[in-house]
C-alpha positions in Angstrom: -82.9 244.3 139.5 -82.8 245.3 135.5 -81.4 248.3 134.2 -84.6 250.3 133.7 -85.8 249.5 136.8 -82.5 250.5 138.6 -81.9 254.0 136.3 -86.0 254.7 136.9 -84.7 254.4 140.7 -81.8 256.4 140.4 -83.8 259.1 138.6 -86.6 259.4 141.4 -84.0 260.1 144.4 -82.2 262.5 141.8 -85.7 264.0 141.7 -86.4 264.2 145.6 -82.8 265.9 146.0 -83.4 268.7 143.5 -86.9 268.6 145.3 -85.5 269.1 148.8 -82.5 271.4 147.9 -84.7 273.5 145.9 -87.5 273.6 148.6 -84.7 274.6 151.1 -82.8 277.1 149.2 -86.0 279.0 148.6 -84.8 279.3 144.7 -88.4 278.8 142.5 -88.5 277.3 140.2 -91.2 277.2 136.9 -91.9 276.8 132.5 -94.0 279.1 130.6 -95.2 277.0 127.7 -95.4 280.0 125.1 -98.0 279.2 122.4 -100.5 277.9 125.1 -99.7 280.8 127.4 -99.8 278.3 130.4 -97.3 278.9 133.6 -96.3 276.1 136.0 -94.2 277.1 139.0 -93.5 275.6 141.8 -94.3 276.2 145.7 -91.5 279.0 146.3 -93.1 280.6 143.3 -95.7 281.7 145.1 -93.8 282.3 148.4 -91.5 284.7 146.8 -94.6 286.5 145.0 -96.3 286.7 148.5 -99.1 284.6 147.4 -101.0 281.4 149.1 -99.0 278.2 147.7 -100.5 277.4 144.3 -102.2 280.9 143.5 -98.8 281.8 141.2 -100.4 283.3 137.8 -101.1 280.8 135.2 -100.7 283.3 132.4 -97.8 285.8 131.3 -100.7 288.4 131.6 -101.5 287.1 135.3 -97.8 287.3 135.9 -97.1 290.7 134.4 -99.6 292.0 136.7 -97.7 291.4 139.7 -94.6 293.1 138.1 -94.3 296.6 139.5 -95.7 299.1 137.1 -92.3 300.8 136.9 -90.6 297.4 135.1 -93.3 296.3 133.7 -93.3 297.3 130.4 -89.1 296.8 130.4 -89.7 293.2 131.5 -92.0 292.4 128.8 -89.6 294.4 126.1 -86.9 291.7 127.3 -89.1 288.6 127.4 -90.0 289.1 123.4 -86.5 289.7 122.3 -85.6 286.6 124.0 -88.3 284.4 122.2 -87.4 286.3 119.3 -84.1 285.9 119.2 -83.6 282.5 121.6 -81.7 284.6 124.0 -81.2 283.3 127.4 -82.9 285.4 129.6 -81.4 287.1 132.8 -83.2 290.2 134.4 -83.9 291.9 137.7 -87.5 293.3 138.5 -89.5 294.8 141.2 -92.6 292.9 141.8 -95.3 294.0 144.4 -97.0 291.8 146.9 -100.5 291.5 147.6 -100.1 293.0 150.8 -97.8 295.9 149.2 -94.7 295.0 150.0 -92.2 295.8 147.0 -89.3 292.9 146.5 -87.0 292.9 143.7 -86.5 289.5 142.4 -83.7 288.3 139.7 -84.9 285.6 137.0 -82.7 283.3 134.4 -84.7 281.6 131.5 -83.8 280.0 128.3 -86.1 279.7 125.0 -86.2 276.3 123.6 -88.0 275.1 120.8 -89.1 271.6 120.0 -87.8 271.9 116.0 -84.4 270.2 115.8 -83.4 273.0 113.0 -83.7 276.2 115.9 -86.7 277.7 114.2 -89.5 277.9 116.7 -92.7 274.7 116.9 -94.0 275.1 120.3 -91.2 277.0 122.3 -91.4 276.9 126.1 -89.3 279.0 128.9 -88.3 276.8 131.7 -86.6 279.6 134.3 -85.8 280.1 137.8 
C-alpha cells in the first residue's frame, strides 16, 4: 500500500469516528458560508431545533426565525460583530420548536476568511 492510499485510509476512519462520536454525543454540528448565505448542518442540527432530519434552515434568515423573538435581535447584534471583527463566536439563545417547546441552546463559531492577509474574500462560520 502507498502513502496516499494509506493516509486517504487513515483519514476516512478519522472521519467515521468524529461521525459516530458526534452522532452519539448529540453535539451538531454545521458552516454558514457568509457571502452565499448558504447553511449546512448536520442531522442533530435538526434534532436539537425540533425539526424532521434535513429541514434545518438553509439561510441565516431561515435560522433567525427559529431564534426566540426575545434573542433574536441580540443574536444577530453578536453574529455581525464577529464577521466584522473575526471574533470567535460563543453565545447562548432560546430557540422555539415547531411544536412550541422553548430550549435554550449554546453555540461556538469562528470567522475565517479565505485571504491569507485576514481581510475578508469569501468568509465562512463553521460552528457547533
Amino acid at each position: 500500500m502507498d502513502d496516499a492510499l494509506a493516509a486517504r485510509e487513515a483519514l476516512a476512519q478519522s472521519e467515521e469516528r468524529l461521525r459516530l462520536t458526534l452522532r452519539s454525543s448529540g453535539v451538531a454540528v454545521w458552516t454558514w458560508e457568509i457571502a452565499q448565505n448558504v447553511i449546512e448542518a448536520d442531522e442533530n442540527c435538526s434534532v436539537q431545533f425540533g425539526l424532521p432530519v434535513g429541514q434545518f434552515p438553509k439561510t441565516v434568515e431561515g435560522f433567525s426565525a427559529c431564534v426566540h423573538p426575545g434573542d433574536r435581535e441580540r443574536v444577530q447584534q453578536e453574529v455581525a460583530a464577529c464577521i466584522e471583527n473575526a471574533w470567535e463566536y460563543g453565545t447562548e439563545f432560546r430557540i422555539v420548536q415547531p411544536q412550541g417547546a422553548v430550549r435554550i441552546l449554546a453555540t461556538r463559531g469562528k470567522v475565517y476568511s479565505a485571504k491569507a492577509d485576514g481581510r475578508f474574500g469569501s468568509p465562512a462560520s463553521p460552528g457547533t
